[in-house]
C-alpha positions in Angstrom: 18.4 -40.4 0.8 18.3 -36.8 2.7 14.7 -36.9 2.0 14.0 -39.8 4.1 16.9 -38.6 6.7 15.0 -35.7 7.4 11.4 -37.2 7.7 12.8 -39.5 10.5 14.1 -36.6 12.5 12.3 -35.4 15.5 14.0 -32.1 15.3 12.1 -29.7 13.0 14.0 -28.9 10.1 12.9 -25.4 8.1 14.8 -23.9 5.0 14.2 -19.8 4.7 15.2 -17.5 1.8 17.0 -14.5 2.5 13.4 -12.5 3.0 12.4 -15.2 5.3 9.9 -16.4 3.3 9.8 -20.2 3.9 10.8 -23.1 1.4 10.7 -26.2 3.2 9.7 -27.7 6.2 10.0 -31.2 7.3 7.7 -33.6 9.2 8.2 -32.4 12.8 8.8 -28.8 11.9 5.6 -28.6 9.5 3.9 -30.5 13.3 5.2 -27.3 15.2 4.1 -24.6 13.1 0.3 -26.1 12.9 0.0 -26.2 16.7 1.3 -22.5 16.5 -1.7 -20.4 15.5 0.6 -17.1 14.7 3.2 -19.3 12.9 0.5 -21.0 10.7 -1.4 -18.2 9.7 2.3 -16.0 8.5 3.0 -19.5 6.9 6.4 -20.1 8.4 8.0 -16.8 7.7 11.2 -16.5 9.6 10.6 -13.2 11.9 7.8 -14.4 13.0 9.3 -17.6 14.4 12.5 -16.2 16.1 13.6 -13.0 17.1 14.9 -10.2 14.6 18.1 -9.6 16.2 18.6 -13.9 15.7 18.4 -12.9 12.2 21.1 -10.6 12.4 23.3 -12.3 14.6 23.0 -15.2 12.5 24.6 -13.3 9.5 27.0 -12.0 11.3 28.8 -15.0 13.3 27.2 -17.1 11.4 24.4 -18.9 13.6 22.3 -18.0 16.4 21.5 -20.3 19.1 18.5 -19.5 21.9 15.0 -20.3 23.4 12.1 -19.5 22.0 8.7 -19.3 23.5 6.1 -21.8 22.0 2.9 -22.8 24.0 1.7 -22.0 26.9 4.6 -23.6 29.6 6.4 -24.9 26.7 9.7 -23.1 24.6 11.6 -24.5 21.8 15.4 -24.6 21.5 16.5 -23.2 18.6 19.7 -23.1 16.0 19.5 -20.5 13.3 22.2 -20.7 10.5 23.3 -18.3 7.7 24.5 -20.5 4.5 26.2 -17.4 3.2 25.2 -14.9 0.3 25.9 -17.6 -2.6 22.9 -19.9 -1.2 21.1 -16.8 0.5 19.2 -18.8 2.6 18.8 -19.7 6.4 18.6 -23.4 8.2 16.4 -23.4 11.4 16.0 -26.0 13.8 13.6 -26.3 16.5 13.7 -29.0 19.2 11.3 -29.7 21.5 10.8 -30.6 25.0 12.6 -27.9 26.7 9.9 -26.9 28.9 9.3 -24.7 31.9 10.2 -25.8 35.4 9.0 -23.0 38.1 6.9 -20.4 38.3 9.6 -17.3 38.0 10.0 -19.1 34.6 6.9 -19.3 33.0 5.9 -15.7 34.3 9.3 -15.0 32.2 7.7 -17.0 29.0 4.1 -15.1 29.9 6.1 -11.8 29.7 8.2 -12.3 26.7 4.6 -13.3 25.0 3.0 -9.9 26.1 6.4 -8.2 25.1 5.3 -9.8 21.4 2.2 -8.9 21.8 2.8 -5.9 22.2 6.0 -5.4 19.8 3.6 -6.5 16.9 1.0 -3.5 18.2 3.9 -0.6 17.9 4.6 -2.4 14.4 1.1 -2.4 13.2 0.8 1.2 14.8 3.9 2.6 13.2 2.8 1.3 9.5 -0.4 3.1 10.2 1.4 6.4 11.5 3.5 6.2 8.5 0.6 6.5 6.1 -1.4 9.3 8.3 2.3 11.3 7.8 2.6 10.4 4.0 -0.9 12.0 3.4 0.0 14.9 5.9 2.9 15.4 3.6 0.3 15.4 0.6 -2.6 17.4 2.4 -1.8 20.9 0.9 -1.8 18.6 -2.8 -4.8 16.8 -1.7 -7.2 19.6 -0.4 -6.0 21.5 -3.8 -7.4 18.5 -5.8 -11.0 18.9 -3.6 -10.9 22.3 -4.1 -11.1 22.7 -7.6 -14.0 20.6 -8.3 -15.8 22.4 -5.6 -14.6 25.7 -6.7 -16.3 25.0 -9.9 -19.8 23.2 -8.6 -20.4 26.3 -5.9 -19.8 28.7 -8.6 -22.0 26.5 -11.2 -24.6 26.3 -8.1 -24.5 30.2 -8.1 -25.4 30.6 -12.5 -28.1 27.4 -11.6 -30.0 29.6 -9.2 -30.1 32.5 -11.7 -31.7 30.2 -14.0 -34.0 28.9 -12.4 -35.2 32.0 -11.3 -35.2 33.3 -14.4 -37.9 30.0 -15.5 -39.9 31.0 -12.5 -40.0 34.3 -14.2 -41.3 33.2 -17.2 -43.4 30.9 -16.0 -45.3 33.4 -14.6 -45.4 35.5 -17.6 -47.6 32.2 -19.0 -49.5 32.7 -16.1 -50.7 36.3 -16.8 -50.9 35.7 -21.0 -53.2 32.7 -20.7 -55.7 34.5 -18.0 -55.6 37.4 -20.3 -57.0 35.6 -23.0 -55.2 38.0 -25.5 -53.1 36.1 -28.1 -51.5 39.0 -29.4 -50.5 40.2 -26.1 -49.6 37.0 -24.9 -47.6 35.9 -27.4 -45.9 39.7 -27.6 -45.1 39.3 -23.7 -44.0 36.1 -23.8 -41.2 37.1 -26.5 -39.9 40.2 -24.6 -39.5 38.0 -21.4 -37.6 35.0 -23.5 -35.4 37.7 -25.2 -34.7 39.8 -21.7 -33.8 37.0 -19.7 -32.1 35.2 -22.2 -33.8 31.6 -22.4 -32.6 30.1 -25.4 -28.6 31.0 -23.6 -30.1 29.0 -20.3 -31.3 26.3 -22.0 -28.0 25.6 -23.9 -26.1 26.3 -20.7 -28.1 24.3 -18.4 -27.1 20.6 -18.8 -23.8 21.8 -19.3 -23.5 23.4 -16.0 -25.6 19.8 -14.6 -23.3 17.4 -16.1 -20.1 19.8 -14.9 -21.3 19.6 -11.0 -22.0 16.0 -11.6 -18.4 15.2 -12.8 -17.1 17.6 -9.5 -18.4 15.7 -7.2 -17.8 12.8 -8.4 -13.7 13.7 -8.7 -14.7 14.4 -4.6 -16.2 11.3 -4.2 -13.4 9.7 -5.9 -10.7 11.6 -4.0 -12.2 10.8 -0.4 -12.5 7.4 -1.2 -8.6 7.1 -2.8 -7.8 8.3 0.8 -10.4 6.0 2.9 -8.7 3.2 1.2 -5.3 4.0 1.8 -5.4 5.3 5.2 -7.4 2.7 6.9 -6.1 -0.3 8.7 -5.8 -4.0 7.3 -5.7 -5.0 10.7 -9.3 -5.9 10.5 -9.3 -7.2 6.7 -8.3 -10.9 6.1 -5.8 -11.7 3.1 -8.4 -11.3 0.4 -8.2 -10.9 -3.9 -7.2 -7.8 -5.0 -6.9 -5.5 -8.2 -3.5 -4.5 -8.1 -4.1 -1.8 -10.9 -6.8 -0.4 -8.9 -4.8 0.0 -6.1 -2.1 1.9 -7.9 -4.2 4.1 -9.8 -5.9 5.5 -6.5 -2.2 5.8 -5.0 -1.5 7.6 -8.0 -4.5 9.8 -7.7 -3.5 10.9 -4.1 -0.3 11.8 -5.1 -0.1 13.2 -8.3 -0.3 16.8 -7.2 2.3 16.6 -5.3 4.4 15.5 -8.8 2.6 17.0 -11.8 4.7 20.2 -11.5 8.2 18.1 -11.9 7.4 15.1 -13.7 5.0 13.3 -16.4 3.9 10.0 -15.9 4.1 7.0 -18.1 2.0 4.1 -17.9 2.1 0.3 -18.9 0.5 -1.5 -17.5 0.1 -5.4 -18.1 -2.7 -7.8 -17.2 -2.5 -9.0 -13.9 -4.7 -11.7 -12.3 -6.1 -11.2 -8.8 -3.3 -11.6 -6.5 -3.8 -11.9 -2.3 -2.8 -9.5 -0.6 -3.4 -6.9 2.0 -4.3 -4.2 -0.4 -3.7 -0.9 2.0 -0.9 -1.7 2.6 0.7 -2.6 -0.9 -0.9 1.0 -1.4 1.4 2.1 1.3 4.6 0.8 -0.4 3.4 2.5 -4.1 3.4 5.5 -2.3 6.7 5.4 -0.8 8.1 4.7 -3.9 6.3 7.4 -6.1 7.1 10.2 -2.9 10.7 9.1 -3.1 10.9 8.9 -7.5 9.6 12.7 -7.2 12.0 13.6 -4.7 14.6 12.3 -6.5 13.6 14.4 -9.9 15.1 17.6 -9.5 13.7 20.0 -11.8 11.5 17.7 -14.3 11.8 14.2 -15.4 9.2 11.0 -15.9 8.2 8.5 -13.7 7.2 5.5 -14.8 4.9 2.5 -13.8 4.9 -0.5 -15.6 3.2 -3.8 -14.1 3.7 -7.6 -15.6 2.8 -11.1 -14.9 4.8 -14.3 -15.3 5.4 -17.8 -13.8 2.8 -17.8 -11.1 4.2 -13.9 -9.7 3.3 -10.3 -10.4 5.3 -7.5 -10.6 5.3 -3.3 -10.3 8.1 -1.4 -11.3 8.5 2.4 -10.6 11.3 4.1 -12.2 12.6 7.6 -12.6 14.9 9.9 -14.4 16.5 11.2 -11.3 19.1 12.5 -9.3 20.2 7.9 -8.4 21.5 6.4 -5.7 25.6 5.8 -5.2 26.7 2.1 -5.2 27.9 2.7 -1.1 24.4 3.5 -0.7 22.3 1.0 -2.3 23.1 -1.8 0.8 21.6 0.3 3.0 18.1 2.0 1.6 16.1 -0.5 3.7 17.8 0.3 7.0 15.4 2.1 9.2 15.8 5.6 9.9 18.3 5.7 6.4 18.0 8.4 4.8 19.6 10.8 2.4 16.9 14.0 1.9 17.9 16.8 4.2 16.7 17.2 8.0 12.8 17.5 8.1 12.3 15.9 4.2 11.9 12.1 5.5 11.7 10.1 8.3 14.3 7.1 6.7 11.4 4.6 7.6 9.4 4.5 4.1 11.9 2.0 2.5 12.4 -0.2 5.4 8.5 -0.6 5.9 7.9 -1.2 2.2 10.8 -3.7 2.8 9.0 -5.4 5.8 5.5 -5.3 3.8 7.0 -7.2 0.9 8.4 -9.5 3.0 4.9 -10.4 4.6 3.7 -10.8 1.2 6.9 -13.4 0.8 7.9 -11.0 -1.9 11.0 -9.2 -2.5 12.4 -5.7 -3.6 14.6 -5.2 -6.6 16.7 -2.3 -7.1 18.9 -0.7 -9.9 20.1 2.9 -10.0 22.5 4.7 -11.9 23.8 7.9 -9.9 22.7 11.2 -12.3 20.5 8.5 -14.3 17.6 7.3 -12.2 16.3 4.4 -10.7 14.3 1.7 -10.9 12.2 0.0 -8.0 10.6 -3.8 -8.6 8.1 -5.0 -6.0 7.6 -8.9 -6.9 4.6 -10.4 -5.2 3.1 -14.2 -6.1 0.3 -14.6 -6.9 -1.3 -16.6 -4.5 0.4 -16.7 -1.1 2.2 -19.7 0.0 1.7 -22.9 2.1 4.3 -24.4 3.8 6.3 -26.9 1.8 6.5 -30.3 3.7 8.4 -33.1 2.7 6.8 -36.1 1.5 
C-alpha cells in the first residue's frame, strides 16, 4: 500500500543511510536525479544533493528545510529529515516547480553553482595536497629505499668496468699468441694473464653482479611507480576495475620504511574480485591508516592487514598493537582537523578524508579500539557500485 502511495506522488521521495549513500528513490525523485548530470553520475549520494551543513542541521533539530539549485533557472524545495540513530537513516524530499523569477535571482542560482563548482575544486585539490604531504612525510623513508638499490648497482657498475677491462686484456693477449704462431708461448702467456687478472673469479662473479643490478633497478622502477600511482589524480580516471591487493601492496611499499623500525607486518590476505573504485584514492585511505597504526605503536608492535569478501562487499582491515583510542574520543576521529599527535605530527584531516572517500565509494568505516591495546580499522567497499533503487 505505501508502495503505490509513493509512486503516485509528485514529490520526490529518497531514503539515505547514515553515509549518505542512497537506498531508495521513488518515481519522481529517480526523474530528478536523471535530468541532474552530477546527481546521476554520484548515484544519489546525499552531499552531493544538498548542502553539508543541511546534513548537520538535520541531525541536530531534527530536519532541515531550504532551496536548492537544480537546472539552469530552476531550484528545488527541499525537506531533509533525520529518523534518529536507531534507523540511522535520512528522508529527503524534493519538490519541484519553485523556479526563478528575476534576474538578481538567477544570477544568485548562477553564483551558488560556481560557489559548487568551485567548493568541489578546493575538495578535489585538498585530497591531492593531502597525498603530496603524506609522501613528504615519507620522503627521507622513500629516497632511503631508492638509495640502496642504487648504492649497490653504481658500486656493481664500478667491479663491471674492471672486468671488462680485464677481458679486453686478455683478449689481446690472444691477439699477440695467435700471430706468434708459438704454441708453447702462447699457451704459457695466455696462463700467466688468466692467473694475474683473475678470470676464472670474473667469470663466477659476473652474472652475479648482472642479475644484482638487474633486481636494483627494478626495486627503482618499482618504487617510482608505487609513487606515480599514489600521487597522481583520479580526477581524470573514470570509476574503473581494480585489484584491491595491488593497491595495498604498493601503499605498503611506500611506507614500510617509515614502520620497519617499530613494527612487523602481518598479512592475510583473502581473495577478492575486482571491485570499482577510484583506486588512488583508496591508496590514499590505506595510507592514512597504516601512518596513523605506526604512530600509534610506541616502541614495537605488529600491524596487521587482513582483506575478505562476502555477500556482494569487500573488506580491509588494518589493525595494531598500539597505544588505542579512549571511548570520548572514538565519536570524533573523523572530524576534520581532530587530532591527538602533538603540534607539527598531523594535520587532523587524514581520517576525515578517508571518511569522505569511503563515503564516495558508498562504503563505510568501522572502528574498534581498546585504549593500551590497539585498534582495529575496517574499510567496507561493495563490490560493484550502486544504482539508484526506484520503486516499482
Amino acid at each position: 500500500m505505501a508502495d503505490k502511495v509513493l509512486t503516485r506522488l509528485e514529490e520526490g521521495v529518497l531514503l539515505h543511510e547514515a553515509d549518505g549513500r542512497l537506498i531508495y528513490a521513488n518515481p519522481a525523485a529517480d526523474a530528478l536525479i536523471r535530468l541532474h548530470p552530477v546527481w546521476t553520475e554520484m548515484r544519489g549520494q546525499l552531499d552531493q544533493m544538498i548542502p553539508v551543513q543541511a546534513i548537520a542541521d538535520a541531525r541536530a533539530h531534527p530536519d532541515w528545510h531550504g532551496i536548492v539549485p537544480f537546472l539552469p533557472g530552476r531550484m528545488l524545495d527541499a525537506r531533509l529529515y533525520w529518523l534518529g540513530p536507531d534507523a540511522g537513516r535520512f528522508l529527503l524530499l524534493l519538490k519541484d516547480g519553485v523556479r526563478l523569477r528575476s534576474d538578481d535571482e538567477q544570477a544568485l542560482q548562477l553564483r551558488h553553482e560556481e560557489l559548487n563548482v568551485r567548493f568541489n575544486a578546493a575538495q578535489e585539490q585538498l585530497l591531492q595536497s593531502e597525498k603530496l604531504a603524506s609522501i613528504g612525510q615519507l620522503a627521507a623513508g622513500v629516497a632511503h629505499e631508492i638509495n640502496n638499490p642504487i648504492g649497490y648497482v653504481h658500486s656493481n657498475l664500478g667491479s663491471l668496468q674492471e672486468y671488462v677491462g680485464n677481458l679486453f686484456a686478455l683478449i689481446d693477449v690472444y691477439e699477440r699468441a695467435m700471430r706468434a704462431h708459438d704454441p708453447h708461448a702462447m699457451r704459457s702467456e695466455i696462463d700467466d694473464t688468466r692467473e694475474r687478472l683473475d678470470v676464472d673469479f670474473i667469470s663466477r662473479d659476473l652474472p652475479q653482479l648482472l642479475t644484482e643490478s638487474r633486481q636494483g633497478i627494478e626495486r627503482v622502477t618499482a618504487i617510482v611507480r608505487d609513487l606515480r600511482d599514489f600521487s597522481r589524480s583520479d580526477r581524470e580516471h573514470a570509476w574503473r576495475l581494480a585489484d584491491l591487493h595491488a593497491g595495498l601492496d604498493s601503499t605498503i611499499n611506500i611506507v614500510w620504511n617509515e614502520l620497519r623500525y617499530k613494527a612487523t607486518l602481518e598479512k592475510d590476505y583473502g581473495t577478492l574480485p575486482m571491485v570499482e573504485c577510484l583506486q588512488s584514492e583508496l591508496n590514499q585511505v590505506f595510507m592514512n591508516l597504516l601512518m596513523n597504526a605506526g604512530q600509534a605503536i610506541d616502541g614495537e608492535g605488529v600491524i596487521s592487514v587482513r582483506t575478505g569478501h562476502e555477500a556482494g562487499q569487500v573488506w580491509v582491515e588494518i589493525g595494531d598493537t598500539g597505544s588505542g583510542i579512549a571511548p570520548e574520543m572514538l565519536q570524533r576521529i573523523f572530524d576534520p582537523f581532530f587530532t591527538t599527535k602533538p603540534v607539527g605530527k598531523g594535520t587532523g584531516l587524514g581520517l576525515s578524508i578517508s571518511y569522505g572517500i569511503v563515503a564516495k565509494h558508498h562504503g563505510r568505516i568501522e572502528v574498534e579500539s581498546t585504549p593500551q591495546t590497539g585498534s582495529r580499522f575496517r574499510v567496507v567497499l561493495p563490490v560493484r557500485q550502486p544504482h539508484v533503487v526506484v520503486a516499482p
